[in-house]
N, C-alpha and C positions, 0 to 999 in steps of 0.2 A: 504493500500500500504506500512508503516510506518514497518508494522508487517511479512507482507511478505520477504520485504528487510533484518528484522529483521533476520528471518529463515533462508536466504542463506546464511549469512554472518555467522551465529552460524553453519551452514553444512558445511561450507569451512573448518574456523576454527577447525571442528570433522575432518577432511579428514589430515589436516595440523598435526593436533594431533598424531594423529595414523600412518601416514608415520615415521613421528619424532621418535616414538615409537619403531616402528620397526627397524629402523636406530639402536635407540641406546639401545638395549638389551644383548649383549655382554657385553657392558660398565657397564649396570644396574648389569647383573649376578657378575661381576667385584666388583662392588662395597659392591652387598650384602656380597660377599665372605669377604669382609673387615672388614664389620661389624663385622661379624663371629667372626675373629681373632681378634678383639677386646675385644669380653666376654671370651676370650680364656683362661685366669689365673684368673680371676674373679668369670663367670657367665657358665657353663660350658652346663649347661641348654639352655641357652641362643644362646649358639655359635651353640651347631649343632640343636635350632631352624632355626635361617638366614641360617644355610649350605643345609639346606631341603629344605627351600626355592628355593634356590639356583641351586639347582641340579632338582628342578621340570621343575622351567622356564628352564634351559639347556634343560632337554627332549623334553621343547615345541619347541623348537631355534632346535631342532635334526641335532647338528653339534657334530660329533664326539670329537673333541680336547679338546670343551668346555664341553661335560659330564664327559672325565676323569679326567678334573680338578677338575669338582665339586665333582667328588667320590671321589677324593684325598681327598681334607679338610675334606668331609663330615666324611670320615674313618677317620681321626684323633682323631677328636671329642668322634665316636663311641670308638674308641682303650682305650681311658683314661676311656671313663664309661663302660668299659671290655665287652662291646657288639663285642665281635671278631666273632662270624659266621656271624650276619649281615654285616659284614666289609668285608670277607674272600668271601658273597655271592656279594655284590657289586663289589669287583675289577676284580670278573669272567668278567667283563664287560673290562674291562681295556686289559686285555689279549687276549681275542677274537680280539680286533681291535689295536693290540701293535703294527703292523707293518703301523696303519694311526697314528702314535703317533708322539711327537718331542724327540729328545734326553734325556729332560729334565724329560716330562712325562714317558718316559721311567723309566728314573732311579727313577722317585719320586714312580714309583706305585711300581719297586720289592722293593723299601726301606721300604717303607711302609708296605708292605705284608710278609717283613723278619720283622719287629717289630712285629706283629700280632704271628707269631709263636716263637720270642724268647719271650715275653707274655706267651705262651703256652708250653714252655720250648721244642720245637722242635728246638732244637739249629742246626742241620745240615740241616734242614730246611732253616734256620732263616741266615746260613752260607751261602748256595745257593745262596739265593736271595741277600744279600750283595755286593756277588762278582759279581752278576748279574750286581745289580745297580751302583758298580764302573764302570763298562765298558760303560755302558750310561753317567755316569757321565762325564769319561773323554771324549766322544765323545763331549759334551754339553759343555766341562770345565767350569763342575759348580763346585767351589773349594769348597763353604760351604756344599754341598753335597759327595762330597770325604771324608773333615774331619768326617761327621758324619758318614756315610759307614767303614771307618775305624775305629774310637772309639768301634763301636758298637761289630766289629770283635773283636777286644782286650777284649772288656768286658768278651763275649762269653770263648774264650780263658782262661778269667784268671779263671773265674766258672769253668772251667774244670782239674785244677790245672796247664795249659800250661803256666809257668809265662816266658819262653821264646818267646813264639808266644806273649802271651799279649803282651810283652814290645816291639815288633818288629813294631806291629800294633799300640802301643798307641804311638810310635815313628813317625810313620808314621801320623797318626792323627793328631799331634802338628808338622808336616809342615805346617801346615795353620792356621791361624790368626783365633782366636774366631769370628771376623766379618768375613770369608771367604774368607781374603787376604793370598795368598802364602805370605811366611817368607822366605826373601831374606837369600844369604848365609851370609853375612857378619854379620846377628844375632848371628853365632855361634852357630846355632842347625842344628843338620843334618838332610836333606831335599830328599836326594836321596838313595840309595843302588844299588852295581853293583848288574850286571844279574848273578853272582854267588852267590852273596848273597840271590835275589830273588830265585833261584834253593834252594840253600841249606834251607831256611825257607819254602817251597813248601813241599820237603822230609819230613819235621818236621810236616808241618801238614796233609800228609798224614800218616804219624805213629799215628795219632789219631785216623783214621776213621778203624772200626774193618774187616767191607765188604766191600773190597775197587773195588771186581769185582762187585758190585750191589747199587753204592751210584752215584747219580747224581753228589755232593761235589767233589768225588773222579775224575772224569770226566772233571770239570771246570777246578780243579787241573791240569790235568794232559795234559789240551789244555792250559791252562797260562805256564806249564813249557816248554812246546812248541817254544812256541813265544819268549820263555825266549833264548831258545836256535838257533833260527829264527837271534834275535838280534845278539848273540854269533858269526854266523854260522857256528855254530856245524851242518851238515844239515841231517849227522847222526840221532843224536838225535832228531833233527823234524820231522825223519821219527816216531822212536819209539814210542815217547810219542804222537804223534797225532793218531797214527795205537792202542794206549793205550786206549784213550778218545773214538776214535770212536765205541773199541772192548764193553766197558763199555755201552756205550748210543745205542747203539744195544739190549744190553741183556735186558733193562731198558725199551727199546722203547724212548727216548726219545731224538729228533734229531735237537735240536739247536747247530748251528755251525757246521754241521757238513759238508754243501759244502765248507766249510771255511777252512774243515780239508783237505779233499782232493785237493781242491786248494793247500794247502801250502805244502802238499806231493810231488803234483807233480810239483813244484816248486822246492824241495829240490833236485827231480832225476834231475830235468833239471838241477841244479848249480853244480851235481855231475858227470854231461854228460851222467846218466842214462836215455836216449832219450823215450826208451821203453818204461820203467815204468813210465817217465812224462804221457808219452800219457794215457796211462792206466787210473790215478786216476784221468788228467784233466775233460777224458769224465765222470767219474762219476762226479765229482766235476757240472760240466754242466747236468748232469739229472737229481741231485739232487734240483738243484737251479731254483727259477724261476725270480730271481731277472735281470732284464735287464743288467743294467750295473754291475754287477760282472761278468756275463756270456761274457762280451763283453771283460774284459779285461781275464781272462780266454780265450777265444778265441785267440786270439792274442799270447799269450804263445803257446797254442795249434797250433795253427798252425808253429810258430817256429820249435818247437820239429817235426811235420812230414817234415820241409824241411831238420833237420838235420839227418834223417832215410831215406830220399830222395823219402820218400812216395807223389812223387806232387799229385796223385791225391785225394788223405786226404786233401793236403796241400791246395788245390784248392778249395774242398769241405768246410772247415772250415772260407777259406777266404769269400766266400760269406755268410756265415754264420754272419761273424765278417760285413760284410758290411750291410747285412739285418739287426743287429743289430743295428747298430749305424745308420740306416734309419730312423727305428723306434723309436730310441731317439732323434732323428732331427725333427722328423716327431711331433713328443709326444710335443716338446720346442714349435713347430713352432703352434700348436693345443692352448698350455699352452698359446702364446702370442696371439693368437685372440680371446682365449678366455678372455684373458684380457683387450683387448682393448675394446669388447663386451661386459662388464662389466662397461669399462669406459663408454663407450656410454650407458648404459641402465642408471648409475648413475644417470651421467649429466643429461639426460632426465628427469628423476626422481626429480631431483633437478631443473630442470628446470619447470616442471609444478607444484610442492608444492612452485616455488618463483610467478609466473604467478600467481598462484592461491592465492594468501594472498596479494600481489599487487594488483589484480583485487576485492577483498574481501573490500581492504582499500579504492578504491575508488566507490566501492559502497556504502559503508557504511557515506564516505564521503557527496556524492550526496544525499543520501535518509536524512540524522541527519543535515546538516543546510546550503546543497544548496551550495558548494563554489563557488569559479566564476572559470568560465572556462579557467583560466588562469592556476588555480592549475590544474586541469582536465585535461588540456594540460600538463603539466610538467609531471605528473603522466605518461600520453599515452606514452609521451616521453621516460620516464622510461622505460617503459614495451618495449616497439621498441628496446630501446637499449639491455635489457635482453633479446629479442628474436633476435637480429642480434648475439650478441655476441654467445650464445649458436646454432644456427643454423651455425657461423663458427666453433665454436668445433665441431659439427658434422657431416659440410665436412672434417674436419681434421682426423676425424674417417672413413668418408667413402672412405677419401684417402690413409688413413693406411691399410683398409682392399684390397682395390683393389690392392695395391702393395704388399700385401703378396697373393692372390690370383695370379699375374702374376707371381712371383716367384715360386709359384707352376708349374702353366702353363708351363715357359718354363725347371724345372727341370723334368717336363714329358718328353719335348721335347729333352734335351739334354741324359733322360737315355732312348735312342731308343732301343726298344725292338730285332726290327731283326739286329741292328748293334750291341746288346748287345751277343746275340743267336749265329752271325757269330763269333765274337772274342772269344767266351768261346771254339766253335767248335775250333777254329785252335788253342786255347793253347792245348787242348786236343787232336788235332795230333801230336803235338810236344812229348804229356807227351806219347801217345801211341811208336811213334819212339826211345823212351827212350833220345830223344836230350833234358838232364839237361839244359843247358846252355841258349838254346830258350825259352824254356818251362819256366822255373826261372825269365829270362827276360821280357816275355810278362804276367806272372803269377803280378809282380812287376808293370807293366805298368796297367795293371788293375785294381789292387788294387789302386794304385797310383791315375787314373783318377774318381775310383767313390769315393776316402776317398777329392780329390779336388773337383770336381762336389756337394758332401751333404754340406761340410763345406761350397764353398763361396754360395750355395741360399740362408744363411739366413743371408748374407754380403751384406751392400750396395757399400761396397767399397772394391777393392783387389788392393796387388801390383803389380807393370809390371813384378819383378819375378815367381808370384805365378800365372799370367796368362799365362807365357808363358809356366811355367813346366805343367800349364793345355794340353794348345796346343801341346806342345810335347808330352806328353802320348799319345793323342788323334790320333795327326797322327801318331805314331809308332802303334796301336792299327787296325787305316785302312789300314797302309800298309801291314798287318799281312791279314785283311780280305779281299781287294783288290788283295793279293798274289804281291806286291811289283810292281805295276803297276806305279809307280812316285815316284819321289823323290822330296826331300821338304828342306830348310834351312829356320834359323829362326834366325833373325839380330834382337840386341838391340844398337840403340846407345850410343856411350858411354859415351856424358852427360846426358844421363839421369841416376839420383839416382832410378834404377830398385827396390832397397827392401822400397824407403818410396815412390816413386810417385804412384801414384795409380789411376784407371780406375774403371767404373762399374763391377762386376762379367758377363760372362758370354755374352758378348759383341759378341768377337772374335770368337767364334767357331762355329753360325748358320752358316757365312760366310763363314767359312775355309771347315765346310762340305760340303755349297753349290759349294766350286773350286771343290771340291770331284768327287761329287756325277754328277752336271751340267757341269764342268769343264773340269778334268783330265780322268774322268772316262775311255774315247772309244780312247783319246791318247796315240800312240805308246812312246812315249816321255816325257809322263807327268812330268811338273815340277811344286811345288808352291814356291811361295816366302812370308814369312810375314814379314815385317818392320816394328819395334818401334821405331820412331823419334820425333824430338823433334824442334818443330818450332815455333819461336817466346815464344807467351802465352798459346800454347797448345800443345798436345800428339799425335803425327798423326800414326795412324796403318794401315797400308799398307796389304790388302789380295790381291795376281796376284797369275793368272794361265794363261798356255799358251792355255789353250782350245780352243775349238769354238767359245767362244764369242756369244754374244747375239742379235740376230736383231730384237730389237725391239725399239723406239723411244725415245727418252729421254724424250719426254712430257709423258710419259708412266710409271714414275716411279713408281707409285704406285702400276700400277698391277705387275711390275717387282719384286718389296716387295714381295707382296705373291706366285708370282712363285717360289720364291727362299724360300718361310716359314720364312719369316721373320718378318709378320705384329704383333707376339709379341713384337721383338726387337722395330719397330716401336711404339707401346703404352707405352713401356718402355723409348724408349727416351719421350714423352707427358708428360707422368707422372714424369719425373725426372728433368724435365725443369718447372714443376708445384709445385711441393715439394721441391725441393733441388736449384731451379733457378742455374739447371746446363744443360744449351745448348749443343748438341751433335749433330753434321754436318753428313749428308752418302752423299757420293756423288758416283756412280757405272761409271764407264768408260766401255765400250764393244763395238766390231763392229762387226760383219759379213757378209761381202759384199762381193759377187761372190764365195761364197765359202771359202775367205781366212779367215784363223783363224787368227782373232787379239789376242784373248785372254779377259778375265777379270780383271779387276781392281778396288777392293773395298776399298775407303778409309774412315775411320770413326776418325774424328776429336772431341776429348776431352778437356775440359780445365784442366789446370794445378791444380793436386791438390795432398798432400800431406796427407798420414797417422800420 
């Protein structure tokens, strides 16, 4: 029995090991990398031993960020013992997945890959990837990476007898502190150069390069004097030299940056009120890219330019374009955060049965080796009770994190209705057909308006009473467009209330204000709503009235009255937020309809006071 016990407790123990293990392999890869760089002036044998190591366990771990790092080191190593195609054939890997990289690796693999070819005296090579890796660099602002990206260029430079370029670059170089601290002004060493200075050193070192219509160099060149001139706005010359680089990297095949160039082209037509040509390079600049968010803020320019060509229905097309996109970046965050919380929960789990299971190990092992008295055995059980309360409230606090981003889906479904979506695009698109600018612009505006408020507050648990209400407004200028102006509506805030910090749920307000809509105002000659934000006592009281028909149905009935109206998500909403947030939220519905006579509706929903 002695021996058996013996066994479980060495089996836990393996189970405990090897979670552990797997936990901390990153770290371990971490560490061996350190090693490394410690035989690094020494033992050189030595170093890219532990960096093989290193870079095998990364392959088992097959996380992208952590293999480029190991190929990083590991290529150092290789570079000093002039192994350069083994180095040249390892960072293929680095570039294939450059776009799952960080800033930093960015700039660490072309620096690296430009030492490998000024090694092999491919100095405009070696020039390329330099200027590559400054641009990572400064995205990353890793200073000690700048200075050495610049040295390097100088060096290049001054081998080529350019002792102007050199000294410009080794200038540049000692802006930064040998440890990689920028060197303030007050040192007295110059730290900066104007953008004509950057131009005029640009020209100089294209007079070096002999084929300037077939060099990649030539290209980088000629999209940095760009930018140069961007800063300037010369927007002129942002036209030229970008329409330069791109003529280049055409003939070359080789197409980095280059929706970047058509972006800032047509960008420059726009600041020069050339509307036309904006539009022209925008769209390329957008069929080129497949990046979300560059596309999205492109977009956005894009559609400026067709409202100032008075093209609405471009203008119109590009906007939902621009809103499809930032859905799907909403959409991608809101994905990003459950899968995070999903993680958190599979952790804790995790951690919660390798702590179970080595507490439960302890007191077997206790019991079987010399019998304690059951007083400790109880203390133990205690233990474990309390590890499993604790961890079983983390995750309800997990499963109330997921159900409140799963209602927030819910009701952003609900709120972007497809056939009130379908009616409102139809009647901008009478207006743009009648050629009425002035409607069309305005309801084109409300549109926009309502779905750029509707994406942003679902992933808000809190909005202000301003940013609710310009919800509301959009919303019903939007149905009185698809209703054909069937009611009219006002919308009162009162005026103690601090409208831009007090604040309310998202997303409350408007099931209701549809339901006056739709059950309400709809089949009245007359139709009016009224919404009221006041402010009473300790709490926020929001006021939805409509003169409608009213409702007959019983007040003990409230419940099914909720889902008549589509409101039993609003209803789990308030549940869940008086569960999480121990923030109480009142509905109380007033309505009659007795003999026919129309009382009208009355939805009040009561908030407590709460500040952004």
């Amino acid at each position: 029995m002695r021996n058996w016990g013996h066994f479980i407790g060495c089996a836990l123990l393996l189970v405990s090991y090897f979670s552990s293990a797997q936990i901390s392999s990153i770290s371990e890869i971490d560490s061996i990398l350190k090693k490394a760089h410690g035989f690094f002036k020494t033992d050189q044998d030595s170093a890219l031993y532990y960096a093989n190591i290193a870079y095998n366990k990364s392959l088992e771990l097959n996380d992208t960020s952590v293999i480029a790092k190991a190929i990083i080191h590991k290529n150092t190593y290789l570079i000093t013992q002039k192994k350069y195609e083994e180095a040249e054939a390892l960072f293929n890997y680095n570039f294939k997945h450059i776009d799952a990289l960080s800033e930093t690796l960015k700039g660490e693999t072309y620096y690296n890959f430009g030492s490998v070819k000024y090694l092999k005296e491919e100095y405009d090579l070696a020039l390329e990837n330099y200027f590559n890796a400054i641009l990572h660099y400064k995205n990353a602002e890793t200073e000690k990476g700048l200075q050495r990206s610049y040295l390097q260029i100088g060096v290049i430079y001054s081998k080529r007898n350019r002792n102007d370029l050199a000294d410009y670059f080794y200038e540049k170089s000692m802006a930064f502190g040998v440890d990689g601290h920028h060197i303030e002004a007050n040192d007295k060493l110059p730290t900066t150069h104007h953008d004509s200075e950057k131009l005029a050193m640009s020209k100089k070192m294209l007079s070096g390069i002999d084929d300037k219509d077939h060099s990649r160099l030539a290209a980088i060149i000629y999209y940095n004097m760009a930018q140069s001139y961007l800063d300037l706005k010369d927007y002129e010359n942002v036209i030229a030299y970008h329409l330069k680089s791109i003529a280049v990297k055409d003939r070359i095949h080789y197409k980095s940056h280059q929706d970047k160039s058509y972006a800032f082209i047509g960008e420059a037509h726009f600041k020069l009120g050339n509307y036309s040509e904006a539009i022209v390079y925008l769209n390329k600049a957008l069929e080129v890219s497949s990046k979300r968010q560059f596309k999205l803020n492109v977009s956005n320019l894009l559609y400026k330019a067709y409202e100032h060509v008075g093209d609405y229905k471009n203008a119109l097309r590009v906007s939902v374009l621009h809103n499809s996109l930032k859905d799907a970046l909403n959409l991608k965050e809101e994905n990003e955060r459950i899968a995070k919380i999903t993680a958190e929960f599979e952790t804790e789990k995790q951690a919660q049965e390798i702590k179970i299971l080595a507490a439960d190990n302890d007191l077997k092992a206790a019991q079987l080796s010399n019998q304690k008295t059951v007083l400790i055995a109880a203390g133990v059980g205690v233990v474990l009770l309390l590890i499993a309360l604790f961890f079983a409230y983390k995750t309800y606090r997990t499963k109330q994190n997921l159900q409140f981003s799963e209602l927030t889906q819910k009701l952003l479904q609900m709120q972007l209705n497809p056939h009130f979506l379908f009616n409102a695009l139809n009647g901008i698109q009478y207006f743009i057909k009648k050629n009425d600018v002035t409607k069309s612009t305005k309801y084109i505006r409300s549109f926009s308006g309502l779905m750029r408020h509707i994406l942003e507050n679902s992933v808000e648990k809190f909005i202000s009473i301003q940013e609710d209400y310009e919800t509301i407004k959009e919303f019903l200028e939007l149905q009185q467009l698809v209703t054909n102006h069937t009611f009219e509506y006002n919308i009162h805030i009162d005026e103690s209330i601090d409208k831009s910090r007090t604040c309310i749920p998202p997303m409350f307000t408007q099931p209701f204000v549809e339901n006056a809509i739709i059950h309400g105002v709809s089949n009245a000659k007359e139709g009016q709503i009224t919404i009221n934000y006041l402010l009473e006592d300790t709490r926020v009281v929001v006021e939805i009235i409509d003169n409608g028909k009213g409702i007959s149905t019983p007040k003990n009935q409230a419940n099914s009255l909720h889902k008549s109206m589509g409101t039993s998500i609003t209803k789990q909403r308030m549940n869940n937020l008086l569960k999480m947030e121990r923030y109480p939220i009142d509905l109380e519905i007033i309505s009659e309809n007795n003999n026919n006579e129309s009382q009208g509706t009355k939805v009040v929903l009561s908030f407590p006071i709460k500040y952004l």
